[in-house]
C-alpha positions in Angstrom: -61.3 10.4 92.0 -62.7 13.0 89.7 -63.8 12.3 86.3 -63.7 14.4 83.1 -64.5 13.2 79.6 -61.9 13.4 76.6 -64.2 12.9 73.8 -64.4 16.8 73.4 -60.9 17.3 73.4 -59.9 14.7 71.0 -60.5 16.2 67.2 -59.2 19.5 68.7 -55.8 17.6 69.7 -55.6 16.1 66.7 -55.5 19.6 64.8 -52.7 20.5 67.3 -51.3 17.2 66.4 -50.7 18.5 62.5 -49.3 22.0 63.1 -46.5 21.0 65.5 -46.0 17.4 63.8 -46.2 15.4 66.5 -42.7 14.4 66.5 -40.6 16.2 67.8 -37.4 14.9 69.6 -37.5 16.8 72.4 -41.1 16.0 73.4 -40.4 12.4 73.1 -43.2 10.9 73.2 -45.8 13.2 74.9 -47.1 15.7 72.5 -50.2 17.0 73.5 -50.8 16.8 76.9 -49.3 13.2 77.4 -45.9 12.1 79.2 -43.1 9.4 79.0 -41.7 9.7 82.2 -41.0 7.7 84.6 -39.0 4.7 83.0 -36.0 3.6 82.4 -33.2 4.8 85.1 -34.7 8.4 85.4 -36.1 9.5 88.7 -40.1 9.2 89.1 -41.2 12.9 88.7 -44.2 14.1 90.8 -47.9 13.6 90.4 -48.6 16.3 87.3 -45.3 16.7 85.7 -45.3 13.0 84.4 -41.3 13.2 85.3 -38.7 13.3 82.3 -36.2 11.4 81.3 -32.4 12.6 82.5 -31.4 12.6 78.7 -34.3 15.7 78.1 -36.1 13.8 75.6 -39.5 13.7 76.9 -42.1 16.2 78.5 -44.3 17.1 81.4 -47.0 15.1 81.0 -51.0 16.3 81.4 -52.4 16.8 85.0 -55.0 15.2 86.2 -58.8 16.5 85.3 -60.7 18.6 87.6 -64.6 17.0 88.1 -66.7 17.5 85.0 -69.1 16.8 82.8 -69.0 13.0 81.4 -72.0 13.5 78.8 -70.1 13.3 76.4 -68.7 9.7 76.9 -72.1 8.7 78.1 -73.6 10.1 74.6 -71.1 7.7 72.6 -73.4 5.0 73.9 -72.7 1.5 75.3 -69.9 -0.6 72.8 -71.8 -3.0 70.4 -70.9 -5.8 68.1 -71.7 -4.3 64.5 -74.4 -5.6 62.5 -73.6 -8.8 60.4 -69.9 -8.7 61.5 -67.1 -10.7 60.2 -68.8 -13.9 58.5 -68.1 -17.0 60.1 -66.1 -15.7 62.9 -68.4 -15.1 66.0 -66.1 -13.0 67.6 -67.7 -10.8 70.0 -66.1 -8.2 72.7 -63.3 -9.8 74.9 -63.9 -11.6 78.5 -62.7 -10.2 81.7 -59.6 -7.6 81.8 -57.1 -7.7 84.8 -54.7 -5.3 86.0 -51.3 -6.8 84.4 -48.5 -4.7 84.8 -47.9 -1.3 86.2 -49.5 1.3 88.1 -52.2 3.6 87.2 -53.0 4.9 90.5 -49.0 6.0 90.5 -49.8 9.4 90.1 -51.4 9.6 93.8 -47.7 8.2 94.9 -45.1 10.2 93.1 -42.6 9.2 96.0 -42.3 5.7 95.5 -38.9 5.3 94.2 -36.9 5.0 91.0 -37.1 1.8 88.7 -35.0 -1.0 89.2 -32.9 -2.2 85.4 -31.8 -5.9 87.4 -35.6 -6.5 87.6 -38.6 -5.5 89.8 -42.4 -7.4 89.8 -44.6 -6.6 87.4 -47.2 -4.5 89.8 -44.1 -2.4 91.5 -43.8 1.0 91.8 -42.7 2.9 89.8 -44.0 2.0 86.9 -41.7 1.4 84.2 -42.5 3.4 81.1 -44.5 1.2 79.2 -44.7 2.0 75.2 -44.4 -0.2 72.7 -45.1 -3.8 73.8 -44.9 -7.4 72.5 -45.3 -10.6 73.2 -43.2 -13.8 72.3 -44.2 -17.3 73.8 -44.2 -16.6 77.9 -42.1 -13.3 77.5 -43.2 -9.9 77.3 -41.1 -7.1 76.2 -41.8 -3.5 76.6 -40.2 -0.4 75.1 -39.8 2.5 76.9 -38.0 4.9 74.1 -34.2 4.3 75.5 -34.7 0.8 76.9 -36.2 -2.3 76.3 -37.6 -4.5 79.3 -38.6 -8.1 79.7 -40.4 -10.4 81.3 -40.4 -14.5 81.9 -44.3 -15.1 82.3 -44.1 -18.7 82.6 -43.0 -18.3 86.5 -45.6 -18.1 89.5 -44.1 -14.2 90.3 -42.4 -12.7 87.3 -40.1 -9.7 86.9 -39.8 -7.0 84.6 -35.9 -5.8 83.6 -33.9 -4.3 81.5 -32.0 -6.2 78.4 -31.1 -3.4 76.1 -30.6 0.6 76.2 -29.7 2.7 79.0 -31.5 6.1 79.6 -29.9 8.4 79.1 -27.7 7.5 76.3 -25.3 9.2 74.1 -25.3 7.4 71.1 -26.8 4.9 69.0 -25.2 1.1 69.0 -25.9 -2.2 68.4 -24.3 -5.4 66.2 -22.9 -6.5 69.9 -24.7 -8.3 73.0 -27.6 -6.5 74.6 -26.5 -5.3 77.9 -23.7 -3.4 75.5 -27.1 -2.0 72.6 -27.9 1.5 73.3 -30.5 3.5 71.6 -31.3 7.3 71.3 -35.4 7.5 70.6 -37.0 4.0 69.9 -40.5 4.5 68.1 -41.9 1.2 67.8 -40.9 -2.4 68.4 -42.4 -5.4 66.9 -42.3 -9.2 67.4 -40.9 -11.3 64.2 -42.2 -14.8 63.2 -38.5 -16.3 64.3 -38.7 -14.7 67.3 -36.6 -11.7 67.1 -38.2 -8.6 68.4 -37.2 -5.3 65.7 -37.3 -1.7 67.5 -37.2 1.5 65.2 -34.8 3.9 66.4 -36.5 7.5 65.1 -33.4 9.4 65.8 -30.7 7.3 65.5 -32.2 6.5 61.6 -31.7 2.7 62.5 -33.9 0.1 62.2 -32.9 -2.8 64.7 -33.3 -6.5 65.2 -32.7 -8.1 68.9 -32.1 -11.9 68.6 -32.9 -14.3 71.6 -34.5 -11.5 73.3 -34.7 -12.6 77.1 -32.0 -15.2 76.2 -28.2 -15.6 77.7 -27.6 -14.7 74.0 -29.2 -11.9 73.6 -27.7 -9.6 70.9 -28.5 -6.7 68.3 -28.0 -6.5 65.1 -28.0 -3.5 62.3 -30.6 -4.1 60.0 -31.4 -0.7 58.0 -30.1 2.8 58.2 -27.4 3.5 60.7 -24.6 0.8 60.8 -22.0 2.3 63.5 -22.1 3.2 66.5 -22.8 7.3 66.5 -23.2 10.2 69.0 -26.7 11.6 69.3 -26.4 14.2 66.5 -29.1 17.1 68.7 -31.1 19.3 66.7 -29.9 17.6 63.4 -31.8 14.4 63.8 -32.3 11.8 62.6 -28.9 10.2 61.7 -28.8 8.4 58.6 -30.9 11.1 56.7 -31.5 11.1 53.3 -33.6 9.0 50.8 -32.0 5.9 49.8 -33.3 2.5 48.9 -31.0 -0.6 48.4 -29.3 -3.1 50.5 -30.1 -2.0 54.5 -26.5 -0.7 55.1 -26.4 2.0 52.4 -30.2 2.9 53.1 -31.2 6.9 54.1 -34.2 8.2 55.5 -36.1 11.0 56.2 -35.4 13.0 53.0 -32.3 15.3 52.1 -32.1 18.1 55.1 -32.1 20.8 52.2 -35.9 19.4 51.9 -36.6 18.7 54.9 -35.0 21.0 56.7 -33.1 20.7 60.2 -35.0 18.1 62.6 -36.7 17.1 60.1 -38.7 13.5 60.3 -37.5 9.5 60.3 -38.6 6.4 60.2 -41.4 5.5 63.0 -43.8 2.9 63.2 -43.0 -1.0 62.4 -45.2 -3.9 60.8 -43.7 -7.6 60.0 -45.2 -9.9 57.6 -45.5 -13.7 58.1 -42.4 -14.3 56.0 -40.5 -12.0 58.3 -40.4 -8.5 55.7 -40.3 -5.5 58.1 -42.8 -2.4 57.0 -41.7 1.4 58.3 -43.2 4.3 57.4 -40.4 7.5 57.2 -42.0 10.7 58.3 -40.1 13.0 56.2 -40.7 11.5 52.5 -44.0 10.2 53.3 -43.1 7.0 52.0 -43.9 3.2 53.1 -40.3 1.3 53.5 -39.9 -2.5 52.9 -36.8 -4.5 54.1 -36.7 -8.1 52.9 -35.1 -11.1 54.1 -32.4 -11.4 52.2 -28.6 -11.6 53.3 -28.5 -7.7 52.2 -31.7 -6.9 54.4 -33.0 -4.5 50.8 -34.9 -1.7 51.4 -37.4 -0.9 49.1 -40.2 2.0 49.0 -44.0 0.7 48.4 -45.7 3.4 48.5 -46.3 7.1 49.0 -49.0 9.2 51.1 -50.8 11.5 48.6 -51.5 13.8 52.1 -48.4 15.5 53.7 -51.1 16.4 56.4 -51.3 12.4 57.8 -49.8 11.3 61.2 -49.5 7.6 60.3 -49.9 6.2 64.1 -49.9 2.7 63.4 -49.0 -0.4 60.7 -50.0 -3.7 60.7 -49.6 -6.4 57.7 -52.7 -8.6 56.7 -53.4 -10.5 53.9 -50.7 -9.4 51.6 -51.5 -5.7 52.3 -50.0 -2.9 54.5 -52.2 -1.3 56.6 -51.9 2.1 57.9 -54.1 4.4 60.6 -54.1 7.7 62.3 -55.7 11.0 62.0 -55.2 14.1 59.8 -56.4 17.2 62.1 -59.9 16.8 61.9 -60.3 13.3 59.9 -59.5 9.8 61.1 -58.1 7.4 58.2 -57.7 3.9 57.3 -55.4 3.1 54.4 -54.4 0.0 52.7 -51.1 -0.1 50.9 -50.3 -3.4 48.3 -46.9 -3.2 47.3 -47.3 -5.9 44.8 -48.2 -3.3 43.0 -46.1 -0.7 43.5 -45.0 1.5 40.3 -41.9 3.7 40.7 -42.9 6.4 38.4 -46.7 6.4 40.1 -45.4 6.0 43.8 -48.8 7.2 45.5 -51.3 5.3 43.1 -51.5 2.1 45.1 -52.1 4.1 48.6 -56.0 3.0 48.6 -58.1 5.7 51.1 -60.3 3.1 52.5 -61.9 6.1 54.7 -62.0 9.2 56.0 -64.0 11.0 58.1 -64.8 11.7 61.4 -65.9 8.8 62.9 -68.5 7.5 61.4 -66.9 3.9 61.1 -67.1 3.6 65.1 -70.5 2.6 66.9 -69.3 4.5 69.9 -68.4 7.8 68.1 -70.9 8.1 65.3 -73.2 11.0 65.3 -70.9 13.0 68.5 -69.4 15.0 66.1 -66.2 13.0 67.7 -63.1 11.6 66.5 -61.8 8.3 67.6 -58.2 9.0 67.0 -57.2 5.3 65.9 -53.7 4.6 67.1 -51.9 1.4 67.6 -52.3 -1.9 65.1 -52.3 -5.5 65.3 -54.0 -8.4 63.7 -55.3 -11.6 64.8 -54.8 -13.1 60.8 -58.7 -12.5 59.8 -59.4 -8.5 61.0 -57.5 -5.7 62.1 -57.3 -4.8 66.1 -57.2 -1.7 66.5 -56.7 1.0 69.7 -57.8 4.5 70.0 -57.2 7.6 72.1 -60.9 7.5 72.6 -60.8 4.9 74.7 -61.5 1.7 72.8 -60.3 -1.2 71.2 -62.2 -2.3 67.9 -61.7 -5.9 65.7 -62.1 -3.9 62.3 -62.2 -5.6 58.5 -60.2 -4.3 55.8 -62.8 -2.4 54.4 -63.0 -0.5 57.7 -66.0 -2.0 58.6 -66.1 -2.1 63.0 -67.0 -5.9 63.6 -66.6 -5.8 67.5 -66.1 -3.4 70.5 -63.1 -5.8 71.9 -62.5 -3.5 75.2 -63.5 0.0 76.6 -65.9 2.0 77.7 -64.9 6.0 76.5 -62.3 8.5 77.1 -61.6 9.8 80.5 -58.6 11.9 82.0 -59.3 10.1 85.7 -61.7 7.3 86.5 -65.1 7.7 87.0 -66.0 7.4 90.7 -66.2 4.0 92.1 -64.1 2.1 89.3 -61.4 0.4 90.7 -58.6 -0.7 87.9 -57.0 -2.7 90.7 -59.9 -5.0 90.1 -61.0 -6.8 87.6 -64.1 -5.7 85.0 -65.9 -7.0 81.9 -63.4 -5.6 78.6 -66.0 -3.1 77.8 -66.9 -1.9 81.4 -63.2 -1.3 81.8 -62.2 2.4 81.6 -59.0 2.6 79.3 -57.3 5.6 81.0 -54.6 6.9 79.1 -53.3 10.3 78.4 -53.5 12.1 75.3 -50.3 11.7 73.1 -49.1 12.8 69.6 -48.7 10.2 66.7 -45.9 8.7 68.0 -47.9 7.4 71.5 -50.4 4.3 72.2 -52.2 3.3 73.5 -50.1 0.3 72.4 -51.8 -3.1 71.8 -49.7 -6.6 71.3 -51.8 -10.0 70.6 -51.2 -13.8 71.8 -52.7 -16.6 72.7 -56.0 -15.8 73.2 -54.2 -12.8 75.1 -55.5 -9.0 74.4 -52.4 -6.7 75.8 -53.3 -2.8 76.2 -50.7 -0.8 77.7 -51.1 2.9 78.4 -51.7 5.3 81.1 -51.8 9.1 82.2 -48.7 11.1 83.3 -46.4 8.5 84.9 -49.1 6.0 86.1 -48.3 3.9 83.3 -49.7 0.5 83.2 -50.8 -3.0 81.1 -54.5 -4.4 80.9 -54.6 -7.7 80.1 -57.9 -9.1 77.9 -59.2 -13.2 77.7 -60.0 -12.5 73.7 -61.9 -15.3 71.7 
């Protein structure tokens, strides 16, 4: 295969990011240059197109590079533990990283066949459309924007299928089993400390909890937002719209359309606290969302960005603060959120900028005039792990300090000649291939049991790394 490096694409991407908004329904979930085909019940698509989805909600995805110059990656320089690190911890990059689920090579085979919903092994073509992922005891669940897959790990051959959503799909549903839950555009998904797995529906102004997921009693439940089931509403998206805090059947989002304007932006991106609070961020106020516990699943707002230019791209809770990441068009950003003390009448005042700037937090970017474009979050309850479209995965303290190069080697549209991803590599020999997306794409990044899960890919060869982490 050919190699070309996408470190001097990225801060350019990330300005085209801005001016379109990177969120628009019919794009899905490709944006610039990346693709969501290829999943759910849709047909595979060809080697450059990336495939779309029947229900027209996602785009052609990039084509593959032609051969070119990889200075750039090689100038980022090898991944290294940052000085002094994270006191007491040790932790270091991750061990080996196998091929888990997937295909990246799929692209080279763009007749393989359509997915299969009543289950199909986890290296099968096609790929399904891996997005959001997460992990709860031995199952793994992926979201693919309409669907939602799982898997039983504990068996010797295990097999990925469908348990929620149907692509394409009319309308958004849920408060009934599973097989019977549909969804319009899913954003994010996240795993809950009972259990539960919750999914952010972007269009369908819903946010979503799926009880026993995996389980013979499997059901969905309303949570936020939307509370009926209701027809895709096109170009006036999202459902539910407005700007409305209270108990989580009465709550709006995504601003009054006067405002806003037709199409305008929802809720996207999820976080969940140890006590089981859900975070959202809602595109079209700016504001952080929480929704408690309590029998009336409350919304409440937290918080407000003082930049309307910010594509949040990820969340992640950790010691008692809200953490958000992402780029603004030529900056990447880190920003910590306490809602403790949140003041109504000072609603952006306790949005702390912990930094921003083009790179300078990251060994591997520093000085190459570079952006990493952070992207998904987790947290392993000490440090923040997050994934970029540069093609890395950093352990990062909440003062944005890098402690560890976890996985990754640089950004590439193709692998470099003579790696195999079939095989497996050291976590920061391995060559994170993924296309570039908007601020609503991965690469996605779940964490368990010692168990680093990165799941991205270009075009339709979507696919799942899994990392041995200390």
């Amino acid at each position: 295969m050919k190699s070309i490096s996408l470190l001097a694409s990225l801060a350019a991407v990330s300005a085209i990011c801005v001016s379109v908004a990177c969120s628009s329904k019919s794009d899905g979930n490709a944006g610039a240059g990346g693709s969501s085909g290829g999943g759910g019940t849709s047909s595979g698509g060809d080697s450059t197109s990336g495939g779309s989805s029947a229900a027209g909600k996602t785009s052609t995805g990039g084509t593959k590079g032609e051969a070119g110059d990889t200075s750039s990656a090689a100038a980022a320089g090898a991944p290294t533990t940052s000085e002094g690190g994270d006191t007491g911890s040790g932790v270091g990059a991750c061990g080996e990283g196998v091929l888990f689920a997937g295909d990246p090579l799929y692209n080279d085979k763009p007749d393989a066949g359509k997915p299969k919903p009543a289950g199909q092994g986890l290296l099968d073509d096609p790929p399904i459309r891996n997005e959001a992922i997460a992990v709860i005891g031995n199952k793994l669940f992926v979201e693919t924007e309409f669907e939602i897959w799982s898997a039983d790990l504990s068996g010797a051959a295990p097999k990925i299928a469908r348990i929620a959503g149907a692509e394409p799909s009319g309308f958004v549903n849920a408060g009934v089993a599973c097989k019977d839950t549909t969804f319009l555009v899913m954003r994010d998904m996240a795993a809950e400390p009972n259990g539960k797995l919750v999914v952010i529906d972007y269009v369908g102004g819903a946010v979503i909890e799926i009880s026993d997921p995996g389980g013979p009693n499997c059901k969905s439940d309303w949570v936020a937002g939307t509370h009926a089931k209701t027809a895709d509403p096109g170009d006036a998206y999202p459902l539910a719209q407005g700007d409305k805090d209270g108990p989580g059947a009465q709550a709006l989002f995504g601003g009054d359309p006067n405002v806003t304007g037709v199409g305008g932006g929802g809720i996207h991106k999820v976080a969940v606290d140890p006590d089981g609070n859900i975070y959202t961020y809602d595109e079209g106020t700016k504001k952080y969302k929480m929704i408690a516990t309590d029998a009336a699943r409350t919304v409440s707002t937290i918080g407000m960005n003082a930049s309307g230019d910010d594509n949040i791209m990820g969340l992640a809770f950790l010691k008692g603060k809200l953490y958000a990441t992402g780029v603004d068009g030529s900056n990447d950003f880190l920003l910590e959120i306490d809602p403790a003390t949140y003041k109504a009448a000072t609603p952006k005042a306790n949005v702390k900028e912990v930094f921003r700037n083009r790179g300078d937090q990251f060994p591997e970017i520093s000085g190459t005039g570079h952006q990493a474009i952070p992207a998904q979050m987790v947290t392993d309850g000490q440090a923040l792990i997050v994934s970029a479209q540069s093609g890395y995965v950093w352990r990062m303290g909440t003062d944005g300090t890098v402690l560890a190069t976890l996985a990754g080697s640089g950004a590439f549209l193709d692998y470099q000649d003579g790696f195999d991803p079939l095989k497996a590599h050291p976590a920061t020999d391995w060559q994170l291939v993924s296309s570039l997306s908007n601020a609503d794409g991965g690469p996605w990044l779940a964490l368990d049991g010692g168990k680093l899960y990165w799941s991205g890919g270009i075009g339709i060869g979507k696919y799942m790394v899994q990392f041995s982490c200390p």
